[in-house]
C-alpha positions as semicolon CSV with decimal commas, in nm:
position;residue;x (nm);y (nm);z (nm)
1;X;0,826;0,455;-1,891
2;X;0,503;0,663;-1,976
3;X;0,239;0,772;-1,788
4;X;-0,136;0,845;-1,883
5;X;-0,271;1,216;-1,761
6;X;-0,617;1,125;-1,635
7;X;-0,750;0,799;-1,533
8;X;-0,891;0,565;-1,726
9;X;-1,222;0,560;-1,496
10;X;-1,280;0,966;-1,555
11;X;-1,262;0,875;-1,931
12;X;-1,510;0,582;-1,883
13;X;-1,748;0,834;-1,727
14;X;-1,658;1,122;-2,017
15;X;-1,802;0,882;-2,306
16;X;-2,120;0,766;-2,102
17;X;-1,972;0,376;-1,987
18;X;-2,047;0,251;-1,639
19;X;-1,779;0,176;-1,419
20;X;-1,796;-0,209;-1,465
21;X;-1,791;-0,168;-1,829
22;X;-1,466;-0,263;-1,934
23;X;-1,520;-0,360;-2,329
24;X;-1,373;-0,058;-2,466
25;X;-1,104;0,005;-2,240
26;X;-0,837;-0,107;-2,486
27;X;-0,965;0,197;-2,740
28;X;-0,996;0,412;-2,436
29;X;-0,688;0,370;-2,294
30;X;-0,534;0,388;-2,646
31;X;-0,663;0,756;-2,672
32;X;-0,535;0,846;-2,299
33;X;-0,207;0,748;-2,404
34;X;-0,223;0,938;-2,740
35;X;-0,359;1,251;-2,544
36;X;-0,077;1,194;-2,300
37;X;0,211;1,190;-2,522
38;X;0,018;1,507;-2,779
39;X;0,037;1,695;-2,457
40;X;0,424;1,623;-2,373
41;X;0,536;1,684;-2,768
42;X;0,311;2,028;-2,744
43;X;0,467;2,158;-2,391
44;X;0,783;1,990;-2,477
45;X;0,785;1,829;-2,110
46;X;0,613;1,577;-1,917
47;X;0,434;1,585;-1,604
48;X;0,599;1,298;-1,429
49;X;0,821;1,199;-1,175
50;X;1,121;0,968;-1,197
51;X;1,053;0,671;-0,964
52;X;1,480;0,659;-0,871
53;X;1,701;0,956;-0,946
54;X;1,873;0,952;-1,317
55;X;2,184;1,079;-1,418
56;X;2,156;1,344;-1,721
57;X;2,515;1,522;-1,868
58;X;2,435;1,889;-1,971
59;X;2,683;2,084;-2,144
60;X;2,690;2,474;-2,045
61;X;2,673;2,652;-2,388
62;X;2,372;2,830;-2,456
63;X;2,178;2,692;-2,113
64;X;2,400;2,950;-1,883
65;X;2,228;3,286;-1,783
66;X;2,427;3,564;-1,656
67;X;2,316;3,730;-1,408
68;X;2,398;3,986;-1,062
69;X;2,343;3,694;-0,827
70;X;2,556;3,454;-1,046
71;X;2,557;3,180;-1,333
72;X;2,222;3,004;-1,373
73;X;2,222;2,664;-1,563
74;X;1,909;2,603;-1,726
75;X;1,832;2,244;-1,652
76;X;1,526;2,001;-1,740
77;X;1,224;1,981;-1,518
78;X;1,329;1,843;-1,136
79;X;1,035;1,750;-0,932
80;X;1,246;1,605;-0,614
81;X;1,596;1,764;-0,468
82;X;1,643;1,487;-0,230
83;X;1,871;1,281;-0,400
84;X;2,058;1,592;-0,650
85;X;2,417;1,543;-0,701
86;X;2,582;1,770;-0,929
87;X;2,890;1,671;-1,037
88;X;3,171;1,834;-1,354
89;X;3,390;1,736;-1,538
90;X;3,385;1,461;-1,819
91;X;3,299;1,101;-1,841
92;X;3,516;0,910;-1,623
93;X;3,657;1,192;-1,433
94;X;3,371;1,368;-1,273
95;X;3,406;1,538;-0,897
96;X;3,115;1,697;-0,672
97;X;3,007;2,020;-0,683
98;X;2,934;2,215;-0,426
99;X;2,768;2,582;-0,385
100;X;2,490;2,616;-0,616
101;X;2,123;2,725;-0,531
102;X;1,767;2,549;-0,702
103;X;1,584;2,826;-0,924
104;X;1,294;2,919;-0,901
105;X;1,259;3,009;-0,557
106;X;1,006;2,750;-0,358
107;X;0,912;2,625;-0,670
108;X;0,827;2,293;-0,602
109;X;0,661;2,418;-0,234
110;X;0,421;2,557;-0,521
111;X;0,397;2,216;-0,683
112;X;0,615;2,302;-0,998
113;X;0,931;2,207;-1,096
114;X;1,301;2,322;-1,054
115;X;1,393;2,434;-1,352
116;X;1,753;2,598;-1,314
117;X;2,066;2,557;-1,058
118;X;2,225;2,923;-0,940
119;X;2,572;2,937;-0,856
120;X;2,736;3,229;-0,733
121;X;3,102;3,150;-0,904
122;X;3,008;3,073;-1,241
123;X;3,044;2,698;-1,348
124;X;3,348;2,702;-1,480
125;X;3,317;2,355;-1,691
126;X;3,179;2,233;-1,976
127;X;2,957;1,951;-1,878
128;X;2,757;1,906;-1,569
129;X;2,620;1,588;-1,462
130;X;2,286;1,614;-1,278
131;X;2,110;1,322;-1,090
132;X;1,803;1,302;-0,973
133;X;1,481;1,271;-1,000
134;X;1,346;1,464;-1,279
135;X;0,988;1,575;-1,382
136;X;0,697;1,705;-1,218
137;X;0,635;1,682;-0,810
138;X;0,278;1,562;-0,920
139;X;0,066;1,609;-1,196
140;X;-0,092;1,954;-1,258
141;X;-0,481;1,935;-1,232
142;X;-0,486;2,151;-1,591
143;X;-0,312;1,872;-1,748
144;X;-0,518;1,561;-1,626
145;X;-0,816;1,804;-1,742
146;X;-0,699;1,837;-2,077
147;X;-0,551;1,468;-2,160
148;X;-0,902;1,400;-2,076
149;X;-1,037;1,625;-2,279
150;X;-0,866;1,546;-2,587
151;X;-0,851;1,170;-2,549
152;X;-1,248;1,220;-2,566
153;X;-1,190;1,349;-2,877
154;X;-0,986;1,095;-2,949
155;X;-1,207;0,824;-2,859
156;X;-1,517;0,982;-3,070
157;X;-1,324;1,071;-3,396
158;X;-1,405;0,737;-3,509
159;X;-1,757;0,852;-3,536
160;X;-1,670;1,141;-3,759
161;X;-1,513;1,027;-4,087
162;X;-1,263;1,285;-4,244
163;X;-1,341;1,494;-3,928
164;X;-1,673;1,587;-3,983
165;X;-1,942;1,564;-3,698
166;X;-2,237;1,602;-3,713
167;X;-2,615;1,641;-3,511
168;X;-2,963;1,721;-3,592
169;X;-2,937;2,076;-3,385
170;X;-2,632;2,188;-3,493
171;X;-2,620;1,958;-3,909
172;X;-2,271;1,893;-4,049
173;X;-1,976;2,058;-3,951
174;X;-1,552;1,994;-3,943
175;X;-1,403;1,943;-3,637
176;X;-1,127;2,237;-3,566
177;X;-0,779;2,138;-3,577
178;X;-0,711;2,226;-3,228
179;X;-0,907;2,213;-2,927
180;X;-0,968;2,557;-2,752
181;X;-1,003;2,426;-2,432
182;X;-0,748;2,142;-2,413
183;X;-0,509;2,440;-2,550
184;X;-0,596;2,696;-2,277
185;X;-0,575;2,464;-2,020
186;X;-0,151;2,376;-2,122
187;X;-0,106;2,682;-2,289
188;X;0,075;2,818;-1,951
189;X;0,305;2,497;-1,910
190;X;0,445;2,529;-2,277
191;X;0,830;2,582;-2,284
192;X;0,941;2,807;-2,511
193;X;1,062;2,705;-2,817
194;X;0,727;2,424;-2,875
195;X;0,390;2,428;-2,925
């Protein structure tokens, strides 16, 4: 299940159509959801939240840090604790695990996600099996901004054939290959490794 960054009313306003003007909401929301997902491949996350929690198995080499205070598993984005259940061992045989701490600090009290589980032991396993709810608490404004951004860009590339624009102030010119703004505004949310 995908979600669209945005709303499909801010885009209506973006490209000039009245609220009650739905006959190009089919190519409009086509470019919200191509903004959308753009914006999830370049971060390499996406700024959602699991409607029930969801069981994902991790296996510990290469995602464990060492480090004074203990082992920290690097996990994927969880926006809600509520329902976490770690649990090790292997299919079939898994037991719940105790003692382990969310990481950052108050990160989602500062509306971003958990993004590693501290324990003091060490792990001591292979696999860990994490449910819960995973994604983003909410959406970050910087991200609605730039879906919205780009699927503008989206929407109007069909009036610039090859990608060239063009206007009688400025004359011809080629569009760039990447927005500066939409990539300023998720530059700080990329994960390392994408982009």
């Amino acid at each position: 299940m995908a979600h669209e960054y945005g709303s499909l009313a801010a885009l209506r306003k973006r490209v000039g159509a009245e609220d009650s003007d739905t006959s190009r909401d089919d190519e409009l929301t086509s470019a919200l959801a191509a903004a959308s997902r753009g914006i999830e491949r370049a971060t390499g996350r996406r700024f959602w939240l699991d409607d029930e929690p969801v069981a994902r198995v991790f296996r510990t080499a290469g995602r464990v840090a060492c480090g004074p205070d203990g082992d920290l598993l690097l996990v994927d984005d969880i926006g809600d604790v509520d329902d976490l259940v770690v649990e090790t061992g292997a299919p079939g045989s898994w037991s719940v695990l105790a003692g382990w701490e969310t990481q950052p600090d108050n990160a989602l009290l500062d509306g971003r996600p958990v993004t590693g589980l501290l324990r003091p032991g060490g792990w001591g396993t292979a696999r860990v099996r994490i449910t819960v709810r995973w994604g983003w608490p909410a959406e970050p404004d910087e991200i609605g901004e730039a879906s919205l951004i780009q699927a503008t860009r989206l929407y109007k590339r069909k009036d610039s054939p090859e990608g060239i624009i063009g206007s009688a102030e400025w004359g011809v010119r080629n569009l760039s290959r990447r927005d500066p703004d939409v990539w300023a505004l998720i530059e700080p949310f990329i994960l390392p490794g994408f982009g």
